[in-house]
PDB file of N, H, CA, C and O in Angstrom:
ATOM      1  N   UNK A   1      -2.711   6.322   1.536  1.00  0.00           N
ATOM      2  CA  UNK A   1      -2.745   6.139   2.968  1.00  0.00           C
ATOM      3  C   UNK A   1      -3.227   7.417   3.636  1.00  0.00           C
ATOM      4  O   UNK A   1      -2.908   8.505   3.158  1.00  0.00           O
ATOM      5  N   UNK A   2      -3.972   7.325   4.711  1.00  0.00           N
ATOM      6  H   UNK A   2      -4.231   6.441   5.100  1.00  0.00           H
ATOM      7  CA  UNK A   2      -3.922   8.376   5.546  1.00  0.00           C
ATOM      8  C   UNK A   2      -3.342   8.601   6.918  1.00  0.00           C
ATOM      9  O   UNK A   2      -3.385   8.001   7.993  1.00  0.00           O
ATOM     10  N   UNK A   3      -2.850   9.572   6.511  1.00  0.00           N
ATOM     11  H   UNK A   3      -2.815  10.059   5.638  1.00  0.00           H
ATOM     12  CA  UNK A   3      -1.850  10.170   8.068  1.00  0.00           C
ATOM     13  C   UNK A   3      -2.541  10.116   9.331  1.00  0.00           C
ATOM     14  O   UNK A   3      -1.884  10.278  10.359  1.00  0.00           O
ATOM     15  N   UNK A   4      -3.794   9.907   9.387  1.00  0.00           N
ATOM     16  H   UNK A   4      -4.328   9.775   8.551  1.00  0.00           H
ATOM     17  CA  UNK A   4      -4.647  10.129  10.766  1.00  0.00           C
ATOM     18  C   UNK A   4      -4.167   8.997  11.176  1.00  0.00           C
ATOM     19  O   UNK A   4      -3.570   9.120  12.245  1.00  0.00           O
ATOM     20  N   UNK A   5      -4.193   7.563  10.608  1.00  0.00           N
ATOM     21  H   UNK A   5      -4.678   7.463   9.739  1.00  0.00           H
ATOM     22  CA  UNK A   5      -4.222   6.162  10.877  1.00  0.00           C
ATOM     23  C   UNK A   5      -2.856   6.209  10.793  1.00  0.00           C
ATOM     24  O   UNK A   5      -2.231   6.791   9.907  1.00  0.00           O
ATOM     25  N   UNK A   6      -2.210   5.364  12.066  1.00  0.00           N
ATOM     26  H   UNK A   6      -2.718   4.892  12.787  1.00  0.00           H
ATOM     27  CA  UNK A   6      -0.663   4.240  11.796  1.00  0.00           C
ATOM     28  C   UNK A   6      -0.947   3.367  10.781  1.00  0.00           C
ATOM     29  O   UNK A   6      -1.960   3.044  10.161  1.00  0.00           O
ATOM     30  N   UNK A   7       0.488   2.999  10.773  1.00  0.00           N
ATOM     31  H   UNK A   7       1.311   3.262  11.277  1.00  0.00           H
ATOM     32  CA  UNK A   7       0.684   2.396   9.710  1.00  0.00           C
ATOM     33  C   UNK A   7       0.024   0.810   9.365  1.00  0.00           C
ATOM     34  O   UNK A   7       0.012   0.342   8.227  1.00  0.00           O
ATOM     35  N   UNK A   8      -0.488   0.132  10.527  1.00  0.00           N
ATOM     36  H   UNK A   8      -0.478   0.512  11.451  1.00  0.00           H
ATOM     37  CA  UNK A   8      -0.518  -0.725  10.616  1.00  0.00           C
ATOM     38  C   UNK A   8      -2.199  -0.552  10.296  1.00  0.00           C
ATOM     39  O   UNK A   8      -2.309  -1.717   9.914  1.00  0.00           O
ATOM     40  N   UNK A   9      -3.103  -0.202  10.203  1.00  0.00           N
ATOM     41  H   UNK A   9      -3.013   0.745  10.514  1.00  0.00           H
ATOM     42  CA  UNK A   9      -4.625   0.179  10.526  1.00  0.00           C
ATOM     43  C   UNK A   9      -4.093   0.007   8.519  1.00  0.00           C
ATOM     44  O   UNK A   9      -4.465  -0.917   7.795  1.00  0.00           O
ATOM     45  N   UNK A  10      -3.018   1.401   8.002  1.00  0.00           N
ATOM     46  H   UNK A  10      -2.716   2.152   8.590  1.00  0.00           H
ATOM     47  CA  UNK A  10      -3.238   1.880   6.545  1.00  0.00           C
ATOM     48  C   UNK A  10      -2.693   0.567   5.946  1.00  0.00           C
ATOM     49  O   UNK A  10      -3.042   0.407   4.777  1.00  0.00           O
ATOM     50  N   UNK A  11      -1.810  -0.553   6.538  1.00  0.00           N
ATOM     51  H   UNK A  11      -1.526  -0.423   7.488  1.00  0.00           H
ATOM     52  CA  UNK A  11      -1.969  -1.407   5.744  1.00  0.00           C
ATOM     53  C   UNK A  11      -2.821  -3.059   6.097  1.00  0.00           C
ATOM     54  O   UNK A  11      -2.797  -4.191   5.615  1.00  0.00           O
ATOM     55  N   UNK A  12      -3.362  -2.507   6.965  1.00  0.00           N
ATOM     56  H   UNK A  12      -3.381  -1.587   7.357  1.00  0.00           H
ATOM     57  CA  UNK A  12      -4.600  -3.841   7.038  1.00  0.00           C
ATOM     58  C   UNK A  12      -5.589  -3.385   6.063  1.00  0.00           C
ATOM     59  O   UNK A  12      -6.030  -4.207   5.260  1.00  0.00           O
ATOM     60  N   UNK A  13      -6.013  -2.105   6.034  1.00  0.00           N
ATOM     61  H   UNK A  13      -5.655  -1.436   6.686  1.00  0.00           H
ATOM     62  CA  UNK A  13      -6.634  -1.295   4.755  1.00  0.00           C
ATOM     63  C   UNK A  13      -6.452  -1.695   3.510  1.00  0.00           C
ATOM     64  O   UNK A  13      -7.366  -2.120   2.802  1.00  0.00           O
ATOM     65  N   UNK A  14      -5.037  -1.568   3.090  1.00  0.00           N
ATOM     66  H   UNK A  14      -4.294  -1.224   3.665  1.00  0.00           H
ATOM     67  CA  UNK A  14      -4.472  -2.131   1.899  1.00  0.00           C
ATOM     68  C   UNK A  14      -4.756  -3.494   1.488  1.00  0.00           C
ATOM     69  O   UNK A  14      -4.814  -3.785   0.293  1.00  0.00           O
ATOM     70  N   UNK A  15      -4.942  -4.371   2.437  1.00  0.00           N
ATOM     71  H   UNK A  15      -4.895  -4.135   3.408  1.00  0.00           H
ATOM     72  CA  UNK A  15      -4.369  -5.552   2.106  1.00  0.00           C
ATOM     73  C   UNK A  15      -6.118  -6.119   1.984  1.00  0.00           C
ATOM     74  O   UNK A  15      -6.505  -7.190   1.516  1.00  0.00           O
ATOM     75  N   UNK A  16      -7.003  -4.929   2.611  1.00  0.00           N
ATOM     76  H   UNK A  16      -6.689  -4.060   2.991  1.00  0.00           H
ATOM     77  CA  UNK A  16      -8.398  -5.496   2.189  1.00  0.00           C
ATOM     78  C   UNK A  16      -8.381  -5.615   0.727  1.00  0.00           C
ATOM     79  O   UNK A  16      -8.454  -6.655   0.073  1.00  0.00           O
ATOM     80  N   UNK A  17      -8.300  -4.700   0.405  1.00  0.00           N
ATOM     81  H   UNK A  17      -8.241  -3.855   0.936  1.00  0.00           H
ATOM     82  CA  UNK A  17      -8.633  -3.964  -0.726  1.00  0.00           C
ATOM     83  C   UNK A  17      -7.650  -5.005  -1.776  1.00  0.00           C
ATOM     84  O   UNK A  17      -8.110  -5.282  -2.884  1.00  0.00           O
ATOM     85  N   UNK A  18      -7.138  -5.212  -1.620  1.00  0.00           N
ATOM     86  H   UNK A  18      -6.764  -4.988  -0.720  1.00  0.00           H
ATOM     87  CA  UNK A  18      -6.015  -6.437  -2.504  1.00  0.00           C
ATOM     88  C   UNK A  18      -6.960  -7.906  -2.585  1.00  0.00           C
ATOM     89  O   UNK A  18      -7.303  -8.677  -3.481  1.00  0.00           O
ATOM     90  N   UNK A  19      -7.153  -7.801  -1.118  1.00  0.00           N
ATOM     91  H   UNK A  19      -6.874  -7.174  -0.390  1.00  0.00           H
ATOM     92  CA  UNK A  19      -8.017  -9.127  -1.324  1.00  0.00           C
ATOM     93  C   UNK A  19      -9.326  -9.387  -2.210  1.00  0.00           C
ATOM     94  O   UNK A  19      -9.636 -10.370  -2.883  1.00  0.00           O
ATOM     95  N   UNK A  20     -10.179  -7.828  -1.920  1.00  0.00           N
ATOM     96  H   UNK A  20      -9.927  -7.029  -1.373  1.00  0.00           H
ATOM     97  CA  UNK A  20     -11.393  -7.349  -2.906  1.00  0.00           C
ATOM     98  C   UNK A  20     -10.725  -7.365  -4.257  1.00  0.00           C
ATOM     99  O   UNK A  20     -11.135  -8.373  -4.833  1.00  0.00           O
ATOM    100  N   UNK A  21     -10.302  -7.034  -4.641  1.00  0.00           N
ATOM    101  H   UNK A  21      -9.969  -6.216  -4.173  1.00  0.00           H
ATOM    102  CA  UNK A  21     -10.020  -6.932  -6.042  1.00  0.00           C
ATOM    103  C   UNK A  21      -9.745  -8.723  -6.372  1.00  0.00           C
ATOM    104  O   UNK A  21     -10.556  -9.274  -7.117  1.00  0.00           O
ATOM    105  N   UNK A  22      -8.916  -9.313  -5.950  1.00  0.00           N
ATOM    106  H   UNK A  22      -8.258  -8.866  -5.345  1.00  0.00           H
ATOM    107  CA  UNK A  22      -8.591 -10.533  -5.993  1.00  0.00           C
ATOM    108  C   UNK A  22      -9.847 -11.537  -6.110  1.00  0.00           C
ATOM    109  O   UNK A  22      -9.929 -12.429  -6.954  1.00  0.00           O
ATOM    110  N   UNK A  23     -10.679 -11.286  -5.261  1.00  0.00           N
ATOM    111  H   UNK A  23     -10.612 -10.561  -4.575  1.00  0.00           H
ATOM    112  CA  UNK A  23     -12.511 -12.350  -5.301  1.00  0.00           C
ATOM    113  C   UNK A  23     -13.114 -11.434  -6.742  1.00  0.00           C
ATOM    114  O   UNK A  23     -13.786 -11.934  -7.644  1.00  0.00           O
ATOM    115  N   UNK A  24     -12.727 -10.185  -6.672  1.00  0.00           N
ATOM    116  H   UNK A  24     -12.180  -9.779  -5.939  1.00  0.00           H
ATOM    117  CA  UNK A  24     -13.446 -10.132  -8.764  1.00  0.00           C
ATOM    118  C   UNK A  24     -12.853 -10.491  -9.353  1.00  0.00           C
ATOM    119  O   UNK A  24     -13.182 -10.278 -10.520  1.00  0.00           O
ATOM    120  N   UNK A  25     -11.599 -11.263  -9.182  1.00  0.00           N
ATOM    121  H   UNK A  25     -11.332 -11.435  -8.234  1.00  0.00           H
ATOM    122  CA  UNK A  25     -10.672 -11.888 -10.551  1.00  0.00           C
ATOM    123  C   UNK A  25      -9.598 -11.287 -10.860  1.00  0.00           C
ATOM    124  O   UNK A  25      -8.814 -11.907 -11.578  1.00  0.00           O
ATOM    125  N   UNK A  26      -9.274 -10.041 -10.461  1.00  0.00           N
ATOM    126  H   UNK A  26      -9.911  -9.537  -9.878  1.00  0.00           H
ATOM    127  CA  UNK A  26      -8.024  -9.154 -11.030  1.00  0.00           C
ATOM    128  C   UNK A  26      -7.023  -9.418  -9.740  1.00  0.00           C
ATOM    129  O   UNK A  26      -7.209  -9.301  -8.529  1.00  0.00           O
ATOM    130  N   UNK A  27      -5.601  -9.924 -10.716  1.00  0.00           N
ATOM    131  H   UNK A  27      -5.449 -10.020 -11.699  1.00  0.00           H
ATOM    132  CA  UNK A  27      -4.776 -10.367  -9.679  1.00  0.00           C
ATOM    133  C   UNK A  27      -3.559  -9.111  -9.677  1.00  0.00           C
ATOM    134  O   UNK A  27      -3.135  -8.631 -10.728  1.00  0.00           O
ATOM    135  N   UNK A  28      -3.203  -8.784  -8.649  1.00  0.00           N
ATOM    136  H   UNK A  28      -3.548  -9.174  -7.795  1.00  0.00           H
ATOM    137  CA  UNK A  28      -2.265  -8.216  -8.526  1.00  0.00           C
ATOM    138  C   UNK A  28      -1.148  -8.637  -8.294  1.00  0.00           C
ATOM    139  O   UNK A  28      -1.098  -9.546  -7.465  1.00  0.00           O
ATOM    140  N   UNK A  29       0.230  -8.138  -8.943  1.00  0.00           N
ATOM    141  H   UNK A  29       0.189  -7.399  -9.617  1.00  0.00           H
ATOM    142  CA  UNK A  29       1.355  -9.527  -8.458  1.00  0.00           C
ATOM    143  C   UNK A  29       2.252  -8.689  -7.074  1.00  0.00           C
ATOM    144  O   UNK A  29       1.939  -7.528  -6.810  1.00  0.00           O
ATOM    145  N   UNK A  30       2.996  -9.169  -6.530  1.00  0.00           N
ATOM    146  H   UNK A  30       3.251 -10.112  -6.744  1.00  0.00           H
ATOM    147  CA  UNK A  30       3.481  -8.657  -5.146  1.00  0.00           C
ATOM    148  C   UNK A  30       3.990  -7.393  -5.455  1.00  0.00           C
ATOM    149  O   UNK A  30       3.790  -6.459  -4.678  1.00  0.00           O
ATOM    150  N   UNK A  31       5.136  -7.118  -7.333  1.00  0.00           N
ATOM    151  H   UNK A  31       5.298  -7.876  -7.965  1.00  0.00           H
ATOM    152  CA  UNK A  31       5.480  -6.180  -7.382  1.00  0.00           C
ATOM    153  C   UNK A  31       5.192  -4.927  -7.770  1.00  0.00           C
ATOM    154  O   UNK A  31       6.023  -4.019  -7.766  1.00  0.00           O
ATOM    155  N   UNK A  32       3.593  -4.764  -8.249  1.00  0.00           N
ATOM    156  H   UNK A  32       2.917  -5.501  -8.253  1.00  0.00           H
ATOM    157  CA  UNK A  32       2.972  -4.260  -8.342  1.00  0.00           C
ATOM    158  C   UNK A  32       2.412  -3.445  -7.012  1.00  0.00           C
ATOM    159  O   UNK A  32       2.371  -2.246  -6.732  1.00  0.00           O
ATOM    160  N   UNK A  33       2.035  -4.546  -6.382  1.00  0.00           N
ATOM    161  H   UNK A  33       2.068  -5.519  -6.609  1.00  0.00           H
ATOM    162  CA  UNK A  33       1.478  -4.630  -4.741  1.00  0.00           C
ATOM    163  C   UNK A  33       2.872  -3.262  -4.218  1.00  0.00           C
ATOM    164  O   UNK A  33       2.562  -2.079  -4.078  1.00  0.00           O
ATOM    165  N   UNK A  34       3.856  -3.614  -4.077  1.00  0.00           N
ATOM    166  H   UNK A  34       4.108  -4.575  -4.190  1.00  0.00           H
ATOM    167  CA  UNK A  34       4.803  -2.917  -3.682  1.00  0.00           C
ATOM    168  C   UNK A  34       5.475  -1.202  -4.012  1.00  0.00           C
ATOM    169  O   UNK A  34       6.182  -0.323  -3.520  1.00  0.00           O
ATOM    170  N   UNK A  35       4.637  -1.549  -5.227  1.00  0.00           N
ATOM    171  H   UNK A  35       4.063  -2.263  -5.627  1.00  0.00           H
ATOM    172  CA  UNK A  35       4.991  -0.437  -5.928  1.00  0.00           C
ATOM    173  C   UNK A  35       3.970   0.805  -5.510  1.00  0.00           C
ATOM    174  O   UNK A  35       4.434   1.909  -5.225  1.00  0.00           O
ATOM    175  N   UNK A  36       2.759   0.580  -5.497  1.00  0.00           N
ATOM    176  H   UNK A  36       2.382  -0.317  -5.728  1.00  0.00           H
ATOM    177  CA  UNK A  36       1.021   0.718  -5.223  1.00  0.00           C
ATOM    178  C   UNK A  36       1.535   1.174  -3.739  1.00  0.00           C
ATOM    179  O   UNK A  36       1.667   2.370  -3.482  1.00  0.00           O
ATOM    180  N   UNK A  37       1.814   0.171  -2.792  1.00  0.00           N
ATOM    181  H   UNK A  37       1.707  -0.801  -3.000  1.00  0.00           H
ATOM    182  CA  UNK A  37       2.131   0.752  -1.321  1.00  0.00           C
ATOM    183  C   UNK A  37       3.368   2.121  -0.936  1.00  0.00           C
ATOM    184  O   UNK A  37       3.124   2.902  -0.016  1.00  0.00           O
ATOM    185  N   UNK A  38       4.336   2.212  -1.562  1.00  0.00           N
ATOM    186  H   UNK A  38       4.534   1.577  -2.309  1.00  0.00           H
ATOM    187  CA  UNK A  38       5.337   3.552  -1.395  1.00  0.00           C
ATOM    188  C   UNK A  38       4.709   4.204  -2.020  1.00  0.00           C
ATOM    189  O   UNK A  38       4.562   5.285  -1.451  1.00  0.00           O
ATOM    190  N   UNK A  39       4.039   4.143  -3.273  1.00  0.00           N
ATOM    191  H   UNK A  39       4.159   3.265  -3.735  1.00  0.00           H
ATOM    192  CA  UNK A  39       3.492   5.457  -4.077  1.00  0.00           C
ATOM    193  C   UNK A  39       2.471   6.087  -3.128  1.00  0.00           C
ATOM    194  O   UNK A  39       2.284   7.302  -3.052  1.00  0.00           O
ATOM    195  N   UNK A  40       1.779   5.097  -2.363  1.00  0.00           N
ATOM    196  H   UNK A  40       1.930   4.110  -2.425  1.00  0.00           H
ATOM    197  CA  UNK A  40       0.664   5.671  -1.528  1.00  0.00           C
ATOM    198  C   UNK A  40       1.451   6.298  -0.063  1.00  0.00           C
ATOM    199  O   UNK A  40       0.765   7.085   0.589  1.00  0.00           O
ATOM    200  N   UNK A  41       2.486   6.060   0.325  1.00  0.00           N
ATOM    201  H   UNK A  41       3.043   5.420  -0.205  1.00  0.00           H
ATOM    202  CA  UNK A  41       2.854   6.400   1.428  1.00  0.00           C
ATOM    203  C   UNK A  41       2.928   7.959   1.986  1.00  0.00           C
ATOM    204  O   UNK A  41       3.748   8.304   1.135  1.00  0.00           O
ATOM    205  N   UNK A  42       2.731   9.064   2.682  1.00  0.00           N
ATOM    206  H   UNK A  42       2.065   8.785   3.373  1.00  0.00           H
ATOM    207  CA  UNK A  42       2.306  10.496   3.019  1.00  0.00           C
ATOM    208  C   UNK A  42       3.474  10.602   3.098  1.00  0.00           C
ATOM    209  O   UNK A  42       4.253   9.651   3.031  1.00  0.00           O
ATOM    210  N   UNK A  43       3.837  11.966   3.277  1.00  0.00           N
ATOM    211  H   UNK A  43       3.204  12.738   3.331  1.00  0.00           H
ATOM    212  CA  UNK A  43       4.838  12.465   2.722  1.00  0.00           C
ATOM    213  C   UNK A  43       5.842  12.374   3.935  1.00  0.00           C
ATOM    214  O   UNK A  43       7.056  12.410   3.734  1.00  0.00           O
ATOM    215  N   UNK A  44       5.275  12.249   5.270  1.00  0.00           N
ATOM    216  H   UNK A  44       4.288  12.220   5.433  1.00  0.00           H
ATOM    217  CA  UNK A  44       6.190  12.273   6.094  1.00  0.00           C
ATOM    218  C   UNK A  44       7.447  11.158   6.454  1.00  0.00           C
ATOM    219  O   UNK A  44       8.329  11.108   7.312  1.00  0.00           O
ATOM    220  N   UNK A  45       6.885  10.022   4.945  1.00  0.00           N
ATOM    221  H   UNK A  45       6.169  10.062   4.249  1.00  0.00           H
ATOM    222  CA  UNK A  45       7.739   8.598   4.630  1.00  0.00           C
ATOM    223  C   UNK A  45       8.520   9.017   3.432  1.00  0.00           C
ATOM    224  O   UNK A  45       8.860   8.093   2.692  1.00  0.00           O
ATOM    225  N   UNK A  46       8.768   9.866   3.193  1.00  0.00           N
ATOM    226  H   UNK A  46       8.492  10.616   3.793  1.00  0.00           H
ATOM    227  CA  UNK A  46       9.647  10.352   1.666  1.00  0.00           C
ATOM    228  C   UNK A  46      11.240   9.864   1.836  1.00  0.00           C
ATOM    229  O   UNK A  46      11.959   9.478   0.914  1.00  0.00           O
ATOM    230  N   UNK A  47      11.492   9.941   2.794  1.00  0.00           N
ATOM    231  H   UNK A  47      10.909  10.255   3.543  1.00  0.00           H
ATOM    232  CA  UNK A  47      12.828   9.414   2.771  1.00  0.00           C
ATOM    233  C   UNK A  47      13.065   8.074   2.905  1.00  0.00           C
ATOM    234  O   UNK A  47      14.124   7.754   2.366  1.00  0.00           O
ATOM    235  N   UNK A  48      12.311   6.918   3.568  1.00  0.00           N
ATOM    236  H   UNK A  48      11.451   7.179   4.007  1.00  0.00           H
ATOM    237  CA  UNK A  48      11.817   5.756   3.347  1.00  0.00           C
ATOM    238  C   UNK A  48      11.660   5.200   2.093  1.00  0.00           C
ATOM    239  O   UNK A  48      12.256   4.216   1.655  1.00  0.00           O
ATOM    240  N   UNK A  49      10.638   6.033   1.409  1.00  0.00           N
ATOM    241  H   UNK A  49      10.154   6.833   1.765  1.00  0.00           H
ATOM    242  CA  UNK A  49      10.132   5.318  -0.371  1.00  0.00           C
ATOM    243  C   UNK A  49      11.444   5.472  -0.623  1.00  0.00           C
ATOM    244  O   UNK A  49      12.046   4.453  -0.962  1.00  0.00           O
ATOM    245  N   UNK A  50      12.221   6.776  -0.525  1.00  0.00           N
ATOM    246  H   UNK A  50      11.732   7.604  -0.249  1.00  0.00           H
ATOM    247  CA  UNK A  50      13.057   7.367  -1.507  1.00  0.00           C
ATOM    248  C   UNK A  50      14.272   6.038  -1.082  1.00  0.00           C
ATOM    249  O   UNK A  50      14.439   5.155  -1.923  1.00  0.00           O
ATOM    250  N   UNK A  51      14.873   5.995  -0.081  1.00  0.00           N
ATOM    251  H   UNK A  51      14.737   6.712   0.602  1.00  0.00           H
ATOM    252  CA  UNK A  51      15.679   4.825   0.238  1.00  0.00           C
ATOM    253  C   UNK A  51      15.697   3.299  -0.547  1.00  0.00           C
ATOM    254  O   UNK A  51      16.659   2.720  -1.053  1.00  0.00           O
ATOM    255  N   UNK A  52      14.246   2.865  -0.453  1.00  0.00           N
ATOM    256  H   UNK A  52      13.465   3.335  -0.042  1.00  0.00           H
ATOM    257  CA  UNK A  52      13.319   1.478  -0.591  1.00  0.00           C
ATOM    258  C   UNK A  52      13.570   1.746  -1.908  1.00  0.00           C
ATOM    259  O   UNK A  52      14.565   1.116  -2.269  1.00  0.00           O
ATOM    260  N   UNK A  53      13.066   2.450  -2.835  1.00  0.00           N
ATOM    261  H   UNK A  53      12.258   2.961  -2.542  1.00  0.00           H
ATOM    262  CA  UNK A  53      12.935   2.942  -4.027  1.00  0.00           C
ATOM    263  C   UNK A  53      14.613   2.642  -4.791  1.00  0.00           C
ATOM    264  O   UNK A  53      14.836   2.997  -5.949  1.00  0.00           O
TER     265      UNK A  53
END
């Protein structure tokens, strides 16, 4: 993710990019998906992942 963008911009971003991968055939499953999104989260969400986590 990038910190310039809210959160909402970094995960309409995400969720392209899920969809792209998805029309070449590679499926991602939600918990994967989930896992992929906190790992990407900037650091100023560390206590968030760390909570969620």
């Amino acid at each position: 993710m990038q910190e310039d963008k809210n959160l909402d911009e970094n995960l309409d971003e995400f969720n392209k990019l899920v969809i792209e991968l998805e029309n070449t055939g590679e499926k991602i499953n939600d918990e994967d998906q989930t896992v992929i999104l906190l790992n990407s989260l900037p650091s100023t969400y560390s206590q968030l992942r760390d909570t969620i986590k």
